[in-house]
N, C-alpha and C positions, 0 to 999 in steps of 0.2 A: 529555590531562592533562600529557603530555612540553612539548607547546607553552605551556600554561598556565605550568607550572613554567619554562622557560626565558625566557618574556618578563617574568615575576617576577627571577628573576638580575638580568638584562639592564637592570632597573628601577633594582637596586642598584646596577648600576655608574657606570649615571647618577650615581646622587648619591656617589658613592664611587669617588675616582683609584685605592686602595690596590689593589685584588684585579688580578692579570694573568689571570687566566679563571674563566671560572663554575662549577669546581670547587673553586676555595679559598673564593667566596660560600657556595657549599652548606653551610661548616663553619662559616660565621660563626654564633657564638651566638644572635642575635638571630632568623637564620633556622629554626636548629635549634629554637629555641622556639616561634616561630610553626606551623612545621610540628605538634609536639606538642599546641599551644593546639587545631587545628583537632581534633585527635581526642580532644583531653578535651571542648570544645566539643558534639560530638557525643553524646558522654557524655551531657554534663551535661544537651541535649536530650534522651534519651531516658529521663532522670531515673534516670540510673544514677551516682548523685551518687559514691559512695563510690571507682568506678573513676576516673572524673574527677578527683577529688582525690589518687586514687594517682600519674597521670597528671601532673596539676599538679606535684606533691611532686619526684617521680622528674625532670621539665625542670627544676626548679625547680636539683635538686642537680648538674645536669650545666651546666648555663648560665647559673645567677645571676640569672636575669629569674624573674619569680614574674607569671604571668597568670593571673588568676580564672578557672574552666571558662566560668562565662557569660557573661564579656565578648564582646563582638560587634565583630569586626574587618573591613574593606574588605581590598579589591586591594590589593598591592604597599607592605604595611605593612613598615619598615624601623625594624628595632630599631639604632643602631649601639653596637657593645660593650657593653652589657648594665646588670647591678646597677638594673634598671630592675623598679616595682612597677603593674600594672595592675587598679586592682576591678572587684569582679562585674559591678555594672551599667553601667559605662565602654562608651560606645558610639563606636569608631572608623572616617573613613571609608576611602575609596580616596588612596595615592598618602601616605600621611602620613608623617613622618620624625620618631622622639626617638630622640635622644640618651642618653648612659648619665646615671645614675644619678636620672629621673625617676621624680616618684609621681603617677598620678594618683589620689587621694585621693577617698574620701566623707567625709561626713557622718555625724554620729553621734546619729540621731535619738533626741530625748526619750520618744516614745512607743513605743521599741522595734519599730516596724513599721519592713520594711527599706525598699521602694520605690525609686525612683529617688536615685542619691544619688552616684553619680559621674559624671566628666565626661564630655562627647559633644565628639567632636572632627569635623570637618569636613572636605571631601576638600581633601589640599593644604595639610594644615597642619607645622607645624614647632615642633618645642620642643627648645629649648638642651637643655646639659647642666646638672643640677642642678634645673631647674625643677620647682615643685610645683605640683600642678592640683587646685585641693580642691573637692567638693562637687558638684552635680549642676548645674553652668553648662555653657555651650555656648561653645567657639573656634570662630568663623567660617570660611569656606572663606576660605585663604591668610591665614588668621591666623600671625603667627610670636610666639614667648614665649623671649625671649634667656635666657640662661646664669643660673640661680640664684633666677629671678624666680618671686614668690610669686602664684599669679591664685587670684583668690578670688569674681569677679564676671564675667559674661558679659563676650568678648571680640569687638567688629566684626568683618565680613565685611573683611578685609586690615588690618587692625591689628596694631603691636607691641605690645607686653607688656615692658616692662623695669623692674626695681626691685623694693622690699619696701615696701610691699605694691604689686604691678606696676599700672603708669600706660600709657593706650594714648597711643599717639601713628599718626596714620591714615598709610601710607607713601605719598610721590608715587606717581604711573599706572607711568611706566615702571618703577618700582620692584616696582609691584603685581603686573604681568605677567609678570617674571621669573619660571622654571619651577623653581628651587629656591637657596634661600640657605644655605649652611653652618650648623648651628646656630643658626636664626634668627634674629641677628642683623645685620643689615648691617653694610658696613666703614664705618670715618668719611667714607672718598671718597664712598662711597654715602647719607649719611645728611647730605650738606651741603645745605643749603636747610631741612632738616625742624626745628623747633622743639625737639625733644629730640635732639640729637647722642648720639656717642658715650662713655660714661662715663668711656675714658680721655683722650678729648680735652679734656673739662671738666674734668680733673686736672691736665692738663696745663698748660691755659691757669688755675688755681689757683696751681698751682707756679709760674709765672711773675710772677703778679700778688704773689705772697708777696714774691718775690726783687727785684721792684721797689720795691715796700715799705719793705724791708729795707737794700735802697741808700739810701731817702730819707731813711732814719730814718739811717743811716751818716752823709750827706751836713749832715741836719743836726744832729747833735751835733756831728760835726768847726766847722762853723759857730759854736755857741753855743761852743767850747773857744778856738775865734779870737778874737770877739767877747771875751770874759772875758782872754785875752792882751793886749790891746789896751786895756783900762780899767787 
């Protein structure tokens, strides 16, 4: 169990410069939670709903993350800082990384039968900060869903997810094989060649094209003021 727990840390620091040893992971919120999850989890298998839910409630008020008792988590799940919402039937696998303030959301079916109705995530997947995962679709293995993006529809095996409502865009190979991306998002260095750039890049190159514009229209009214001088 010691080794179990230690090569979980050690998981975390992978994808995380901040902690200088695996005693300040241990207190990170998201791990605190996850730890709690496993024994409401347990709980909630043994159909002792009501401690489960106490369980819930109690991580719930001490680390801001709110995980269903029956959600179903993999290996070396990394919450980073919290305010993150996971439903019952939310199936996660090994190795996955969200960011704070994620929901993975259901559905809110018409005929009141619960059933499957949140999302399955895949081993190796990543979701920004801010992202919403609604409904009972599935993100592929090394799927990533960048910063604020809304997924509403199954997402490919290595696809991004960016925008409202989020658009995949498929990542080059060497892209694909990388072993974890910040926030899922690549940087723009990383995202040249691919059809959907970065959304600050495309602002960027906006703002430029505005201000070129704006010179010509400058360029020619001085023009038509000469002109008019001149008759």
């Amino acid at each position: 169990m010691l080794q179990r727990l230690t090569a979980y840390l050690d998981s975390i620091r992978a994808r995380d410069p901040a902690p200088r040893s695996r005693w300040e992971v241990l207190f990170y919120p998201g791990v605190l939670a996850l730890g709690f999850h496993r024994i409401a989890h347990w709980l909630y298998g043994a159909q002792l709903f009501f401690l489960a839910r106490f369980v819930n409630h109690f991580s719930r008020f001490l680390t801001a993350i709110d995980i269903h008792p029956g959600a179903t988590i993999g290996k070396n799940f990394f919450i980073d800082h919290g305010f993150t919402v996971i439903g019952e039937t939310a199936e996660i696998g090994d190795n996955v990384t969200i960011y704070q303030c994620v929901t993975l959301g259901g559905t809110n079916p018409t005929n009141g039968v619960g059933g499957k109705r949140h999302p399955t995530l895949k081993d190796n997947v990543i979701i920004g900060s801010g992202a919403q995962i609604i409904g009972p679709i599935t993100v592929g293995e090394r799927g990533r869903v960048g910063a604020n993006a809304v997924v509403m529809d199954d997402v490919p095996e290595g696809a991004t997810m960016i925008g409202l409502k989020a658009r995949s865009t498929l990542v080059p190979a060497e892209q694909w094989i990388r072993e974890f991306i910040p926030y899922g998002t690549p940087n723009c260095e990383d995202a040249e060649g691919n059809r959907i750039d970065c959304i600050e890049k495309l602002e960027g190159e906006l703002a430029q094209l505005r201000a070129e514009m704006a010179s010509l229209k400058a360029a020619q009214d001085q023009s038509f003021k000469r002109s008019g001088t001149d008759d």
